[in-house]
N, C-alpha and C positions, 0 to 999 in steps of 0.2 A: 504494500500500500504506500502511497507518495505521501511525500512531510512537506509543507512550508519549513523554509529552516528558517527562523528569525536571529541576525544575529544582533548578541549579546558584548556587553563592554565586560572586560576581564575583572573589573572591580567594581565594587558599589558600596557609594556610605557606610563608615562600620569597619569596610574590608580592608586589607594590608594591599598597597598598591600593585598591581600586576603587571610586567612589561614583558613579560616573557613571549611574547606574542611580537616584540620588534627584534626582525632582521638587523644587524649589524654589518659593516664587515670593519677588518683591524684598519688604524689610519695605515695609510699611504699602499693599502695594499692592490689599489685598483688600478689600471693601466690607463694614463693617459692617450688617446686617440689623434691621429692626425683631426684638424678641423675640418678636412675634406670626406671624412669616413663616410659609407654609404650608411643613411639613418639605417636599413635592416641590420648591420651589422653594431649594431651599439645597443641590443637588447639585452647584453649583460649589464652596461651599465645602468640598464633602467632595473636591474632588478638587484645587482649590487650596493656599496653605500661608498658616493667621492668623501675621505674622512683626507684630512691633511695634521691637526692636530693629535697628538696620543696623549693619553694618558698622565704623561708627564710634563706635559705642555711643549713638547717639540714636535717643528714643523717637518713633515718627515714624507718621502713618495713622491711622485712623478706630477702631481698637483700643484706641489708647493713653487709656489711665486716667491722672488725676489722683490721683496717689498719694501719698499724705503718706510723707514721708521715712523717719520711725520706724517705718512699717511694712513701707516697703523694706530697712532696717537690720535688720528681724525677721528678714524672711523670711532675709536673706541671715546672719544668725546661725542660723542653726535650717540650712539645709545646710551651713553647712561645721562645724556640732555631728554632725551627720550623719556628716559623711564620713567626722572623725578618730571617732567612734564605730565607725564598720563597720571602718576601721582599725586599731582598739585590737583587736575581736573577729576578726578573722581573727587578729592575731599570736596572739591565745588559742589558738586551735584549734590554729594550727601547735606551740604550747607543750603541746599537751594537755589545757587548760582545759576545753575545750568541746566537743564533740562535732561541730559542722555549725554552719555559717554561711552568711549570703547578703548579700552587699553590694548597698548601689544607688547605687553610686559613677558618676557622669555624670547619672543622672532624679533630681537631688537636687527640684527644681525644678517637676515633674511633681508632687511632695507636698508641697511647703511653701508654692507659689504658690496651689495648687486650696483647700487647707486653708485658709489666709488670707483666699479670696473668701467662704466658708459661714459659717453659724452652727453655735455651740459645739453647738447643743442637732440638729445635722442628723446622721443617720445617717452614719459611714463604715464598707464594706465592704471593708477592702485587699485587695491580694496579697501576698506573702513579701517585696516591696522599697519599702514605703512606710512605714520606721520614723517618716521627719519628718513624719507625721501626729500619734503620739506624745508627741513632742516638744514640736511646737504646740500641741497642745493638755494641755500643763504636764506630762504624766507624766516622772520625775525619771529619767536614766539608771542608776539602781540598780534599778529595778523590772525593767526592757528585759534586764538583765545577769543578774539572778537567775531569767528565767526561760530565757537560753540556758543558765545552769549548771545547772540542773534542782534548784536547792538547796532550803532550808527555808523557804526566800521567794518561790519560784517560783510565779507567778499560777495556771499548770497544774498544780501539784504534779507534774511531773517526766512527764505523760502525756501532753505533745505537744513534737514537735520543737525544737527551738531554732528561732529568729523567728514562731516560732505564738503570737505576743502575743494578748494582748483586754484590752479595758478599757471595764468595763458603765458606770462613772461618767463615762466620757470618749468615751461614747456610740460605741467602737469594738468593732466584731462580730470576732468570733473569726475568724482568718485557719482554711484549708481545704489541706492540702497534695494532696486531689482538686481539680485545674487546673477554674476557671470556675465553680464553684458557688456564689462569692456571688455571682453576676450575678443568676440566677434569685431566691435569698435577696433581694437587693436591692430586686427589683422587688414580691417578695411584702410586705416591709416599705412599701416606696413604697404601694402600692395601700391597705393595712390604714392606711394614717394618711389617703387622701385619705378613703375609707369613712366613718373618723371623722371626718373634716372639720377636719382637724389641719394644720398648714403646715409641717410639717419634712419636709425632702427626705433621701432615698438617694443617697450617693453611691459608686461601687464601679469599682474599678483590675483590670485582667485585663490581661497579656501579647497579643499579636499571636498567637502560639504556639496560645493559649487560646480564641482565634475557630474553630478546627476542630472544638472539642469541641460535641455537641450540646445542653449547658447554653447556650452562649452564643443559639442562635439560637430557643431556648426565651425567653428572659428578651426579647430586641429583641420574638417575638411578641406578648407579652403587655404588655409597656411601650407598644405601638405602639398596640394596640387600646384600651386601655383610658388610655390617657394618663396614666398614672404619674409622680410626682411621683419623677425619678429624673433622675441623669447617670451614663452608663456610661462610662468611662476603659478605650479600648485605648493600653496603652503600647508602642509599636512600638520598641522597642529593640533591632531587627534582626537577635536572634537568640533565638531558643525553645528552650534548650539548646546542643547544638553541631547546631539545626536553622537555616537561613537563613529570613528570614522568607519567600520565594518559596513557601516546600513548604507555606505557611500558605493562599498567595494571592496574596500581593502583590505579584505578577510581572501577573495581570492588570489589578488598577484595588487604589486604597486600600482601605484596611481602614474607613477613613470611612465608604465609599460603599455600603457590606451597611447602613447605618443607615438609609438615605433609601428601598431598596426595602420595608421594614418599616414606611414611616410616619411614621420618626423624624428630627427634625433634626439633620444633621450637619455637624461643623466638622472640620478635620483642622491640627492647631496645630504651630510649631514648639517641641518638649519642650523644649528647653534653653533658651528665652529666657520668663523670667518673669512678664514682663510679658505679655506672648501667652497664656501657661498661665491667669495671672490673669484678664485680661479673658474670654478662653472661658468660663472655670470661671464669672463671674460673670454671662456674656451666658445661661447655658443654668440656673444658678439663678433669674435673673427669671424665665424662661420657664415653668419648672416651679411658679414657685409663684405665679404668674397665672394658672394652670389650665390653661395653652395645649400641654404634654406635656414627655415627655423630650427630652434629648439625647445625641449618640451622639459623643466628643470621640477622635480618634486625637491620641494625644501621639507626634511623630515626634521618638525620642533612639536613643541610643546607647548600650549596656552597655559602660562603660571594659572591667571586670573579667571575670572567670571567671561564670558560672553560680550556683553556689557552692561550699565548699570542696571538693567532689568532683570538681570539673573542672576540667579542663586546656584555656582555648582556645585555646594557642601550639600542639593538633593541628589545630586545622581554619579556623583564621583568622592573618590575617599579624600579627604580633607588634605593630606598632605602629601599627594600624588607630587608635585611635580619635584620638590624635593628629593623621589627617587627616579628623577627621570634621569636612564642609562647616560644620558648624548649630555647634559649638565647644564650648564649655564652659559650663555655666549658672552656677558661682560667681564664673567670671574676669571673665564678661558683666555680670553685673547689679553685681558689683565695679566693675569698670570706666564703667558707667554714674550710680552714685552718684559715684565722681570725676568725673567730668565734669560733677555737677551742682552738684558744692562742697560735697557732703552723707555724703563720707567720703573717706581719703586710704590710700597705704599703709602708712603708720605706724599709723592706726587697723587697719588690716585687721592688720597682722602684733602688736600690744597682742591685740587679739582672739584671735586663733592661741594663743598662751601662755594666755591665759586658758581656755581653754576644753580645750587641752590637759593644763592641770592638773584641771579640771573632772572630764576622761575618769578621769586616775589616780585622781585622790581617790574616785571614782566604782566602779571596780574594785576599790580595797581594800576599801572599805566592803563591796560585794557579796562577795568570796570570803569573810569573816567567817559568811558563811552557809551555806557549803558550794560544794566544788566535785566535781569527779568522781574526783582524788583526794584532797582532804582533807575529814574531817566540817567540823562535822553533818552528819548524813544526813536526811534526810526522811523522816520517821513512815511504815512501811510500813502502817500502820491504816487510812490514806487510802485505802486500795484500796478498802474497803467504803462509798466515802462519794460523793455527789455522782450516784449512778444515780437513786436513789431519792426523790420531797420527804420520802418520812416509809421510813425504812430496814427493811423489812417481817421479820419474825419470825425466818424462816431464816436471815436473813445477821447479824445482830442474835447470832442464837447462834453462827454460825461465827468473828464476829469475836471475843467473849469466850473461845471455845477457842481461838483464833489467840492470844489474848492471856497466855492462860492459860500455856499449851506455852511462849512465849516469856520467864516466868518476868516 
């Protein structure tokens, strides 16, 4: 007789964390590929893990990059700007500042190492948890703040969610709170600049979660066939909600390995060590702008935190899971790998901390100056009429001078 098999998360509330269920492989023990490989032939790496870091925090395998020091120092400023950021704005919310929040407390790493391999002037398509895209590339934490409080400086003027950033000068497309549609957007971008015979790549971040939806398998088709200058980013952070990544797929093979029946080369990298993230992100831009096609990168992390402020994971996950997560921590890692190269200590890490802590305050006052949810200014309700239209057509032109009118 046939079963439904429904599947189940290895742990639940109560339980001792389960990870036995993650593939691993030892750092550096995966083979790096020419960028020209034929994508059929890189289905080991989609089923493999690119690790650069071990253990002991040496960079080590066919991965590891030559990386000058100050750019390791970036990146590792720019996540832990991150962190106590998504920090400073959940305590908002909980104070009533803000409305909704979403941390990416643990894939600090997954955004700031991908972002440091691309060029300024390449397309990125986030998700809801890739603020240190942002960041790297120079946006000041008062713009980030003003558009969760929805004030008079808000880049949306108060019409999308809090973490629904864009920034048209910092070459970043408007986040989608409908799951998986910059993928396909990505690709349509990608294709429109090879057309033109232009060299900047798409690059676009989607949850595990967000491989179910039929956007996703739209966008690999079309990347696949037509060779799109694109990297598609699944962040497997091994929960979709309070959904396990299993209910997604990933109970039968990686989420990598849907890239390689498409055409597409795929890597499947450990999220949390930076160095891995980096080299990926940089083995699959050669690739893309050699002409040779896309890449299809699973970043394998772990969400420390909640979903976002609407959710409670202490319902459906054991309280102190990510503390056992195998793959560890990406700020303590790549921390700890600059000590060991003599190229930072813990007195510089914790001089850092304070700095950048006052950075977040000074940062928040400046922003509440421009409205919050309860205190003015308010944001010009006029704007309603404005931004559908390039040129604002006759009818709404006279409703807004009556709206204006009536409001004295």
């Amino acid at each position: 007789m046939s079963t439904l098999h429904i599947p189940k998360a290895p742990a639940r509330p109560g339980e001792q964390p389960d990870f036995s269920y993650l593939r691993t492989s030892p750092a550096g023990a995966v083979a790096r590929p020419a960028i020209d490989v034929p994508a059929s032939e890189t289905s080991n790496l989609a089923n493999e893990m690119v690790r650069v870091l071990d253990d002991s925090h040496r960079a080590v395998g066919p991965w590891r990059s030559t990386l000058e020091p100050e750019l390791l120092r970036k990146g590792l400023r720019i996540m832990c700007l991150t962190r106590l950021f998504d920090e400073h704005m959940q305590r908002a919310h909980r104070q009533g500042s803000i409305s909704f929040y979403m941390k990416s407390t643990g894939e600090e790493a997954v955004s700031a190492a991908a972002g440091l391999a691309l060029h300024d002037d390449d397309m990125l398509f986030p998700s809801y948890r890739n603020q240190a895209l942002h960041l790297l590339r120079g946006r000041v934490l008062v713009d980030l703040m003003n558009q969760c409080l929805s004030n008079t400086r808000d880049m949306c003027k108060g019409r999308q969610l809090p973490v629904m950033y864009h920034w048209k000068a910092g070459n970043i497309f408007s986040l989608s709170g409908n799951l998986a549609t910059q993928f396909p957007q990505a690709v349509g971008w990608a294709m429109a600049e090879a057309i033109q015979g232009k060299n900047r790549l798409a690059v676009t971040w989607i949850g595990e979660g967000s491989t179910a939806e039929a956007d996703f398998h739209y966008a690999l088709t079309f990347a696949g066939v037509h060779r799109a200058p694109v990297i598609l980013n699944i962040v497997n952070n091994q929960w979709a909600i309070s959904t396990f990544q299993g209910t997604a797929g990933g109970e039968q093979r990686t989420f990598a390995a849907r890239g390689v029946g498409y055409g597409i080369a795929s890597l499947r990298v450990d999220g949390n060590d930076f160095l891995a993230v980096y080299a990926a992100t940089q083995w699959a831009a050669e690739r893309a702008r050699s002409g040779v096609g896309p890449t299809l990168i699973e970043h394998v992390t772990y969400r420390a935190d909640a979903h976002s402020t609407s959710d409670d994971p202490s319902r459906y996950r054991p309280k102190d899971d990510w503390a056992a997560w195998p793959l560890g921590e990406p700020i303590e890692r790549l921390k700890q790998y600059l000590i060991s190269q003599k190229e930072w200590s813990a007195q510089h890490h914790a001089t850092q901390e304070e700095e950048l802590k006052a950075l977040v305050v000074a940062s928040w006052q400046e922003a509440i100056t421009y409205g919050s949810l309860s205190d003015g200014p308010k944001p010009d309700p006029a704007t309603m009429f404005e931004d559908v239209y390039k040129e604002i057509p006759a009818h709404l032109a006279r409703q807004r001078e009556q709206w204006r009118k009536e409001r004295g």
